[in-house]
Structures are given as structure tokens and as C-alpha cells.
N, C-alpha and C positions, 0 to 999 in steps of 0.2 A: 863456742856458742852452739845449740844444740842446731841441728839440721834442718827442724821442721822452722821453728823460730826464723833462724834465716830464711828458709823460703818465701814465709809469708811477708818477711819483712821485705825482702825483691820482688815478691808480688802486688807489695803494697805500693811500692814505688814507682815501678811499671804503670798500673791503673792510676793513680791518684796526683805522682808528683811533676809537676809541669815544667821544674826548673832543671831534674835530675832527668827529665823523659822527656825528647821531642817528637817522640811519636802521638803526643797528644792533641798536638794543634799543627795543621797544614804548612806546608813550606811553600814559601813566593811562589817556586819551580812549581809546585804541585797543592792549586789552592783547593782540588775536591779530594785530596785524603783524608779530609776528616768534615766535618757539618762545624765546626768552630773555629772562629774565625782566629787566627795566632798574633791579633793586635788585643783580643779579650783578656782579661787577667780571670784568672781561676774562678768560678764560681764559691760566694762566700766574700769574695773580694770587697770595699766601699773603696769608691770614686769621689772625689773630692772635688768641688767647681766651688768658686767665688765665682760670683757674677752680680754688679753695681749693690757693691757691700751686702750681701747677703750670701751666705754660705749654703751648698747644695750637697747633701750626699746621697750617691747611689750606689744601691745595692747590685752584684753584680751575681743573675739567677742562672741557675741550667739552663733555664729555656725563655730569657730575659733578663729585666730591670724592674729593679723599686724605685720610686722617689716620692716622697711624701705620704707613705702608706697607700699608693697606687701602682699597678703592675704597667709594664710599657714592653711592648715588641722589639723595642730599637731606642739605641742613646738619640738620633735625628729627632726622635719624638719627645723624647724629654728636653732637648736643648730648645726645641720649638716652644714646649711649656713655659719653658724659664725664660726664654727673651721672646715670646712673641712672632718671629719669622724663623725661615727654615735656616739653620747649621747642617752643614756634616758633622754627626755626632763623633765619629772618634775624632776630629780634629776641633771639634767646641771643649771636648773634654781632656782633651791631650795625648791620645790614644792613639795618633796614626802613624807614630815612628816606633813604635816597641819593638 
């Protein structure tokens, strides 16, 4: 394989891949090495919720969430949309064991 190719292709995996790179989200031991949190799944990601038969997806942004063609700071905020009282969003939405 030619030299440049590879490189970019370990540079690419470096920057972008979450599952092949943990340097991209913080570890237990060390929750301020990075600004994202390492229960978030990748930006680009949907989040799936049922909640009393109606189905929820959220978008999962660089610097937030979608849900219903509206922006949200935090899953807490959307889980509150969707049932009315406060949840902890990654445990409303299944997130807090990853």
C-alpha cells in the first residue's frame, strides 16, 4: 500500500474512530481529558427511546441533540420533553452503562 495512503488512513482513525481510538472520550480515571463525555456515542449517532407507545429519535450532535427538529443542550432536557418530569438523560435513554 502506498505510504502516503496509509498515513492518512492512521490519521484518519486517530481523529475520527471511537471504537479503534480511546483517546477520544475520557476515562473514569480521568473524566477532564477530553470535553465529551465517554457514555456519548459518536456524533451522527440516533438514539432510540419508546416511551408509552410512541417511538423517540435522537440525534446525537457535536455540540448537542435533535429531537423533533429541535436543538437540546442535554438528553435531561429532552427526556423531560418527552415525559413531562425530570429524568437523568443518559439513564432515560440507556446510556449510563457504556
Amino acid at each position: 500500500m502506498n505510504k502516503e495512503l496509509n498515513a492518512k488512513i492512521f490519521e484518519l482513525i486517530e481523529k475520527h474512530d471511537p471504537i479503534n481510538n480511546r483517546n477520544l472520550y475520557p476515562t473514569r480515571s480521568d473524566p477532564k481529558s477530553s470535553a465529551r463525555d465517554f457514555r456519548l456515542p459518536i456524533p451522527g449517532t440516533t438514539v432510540h427511546k419508546e416511551y408509552k407507545d410512541k417511538k423517540h429519535t435522537i440525534l446525537v450532535l457535536k455540540d448537542g441533540f435533535e429531537h423533533e427538529n429541535k436543538r437540546y443542550k442535554s438528553l435531561s432536557a429532552i427526556a423531560k420533553k418527552i415525559t413531562g418530569s425530570h429524568w437523568n438523560g443518559y439513564g432515560f435513554f440507556g446510556l449510563e452503562k457504556r
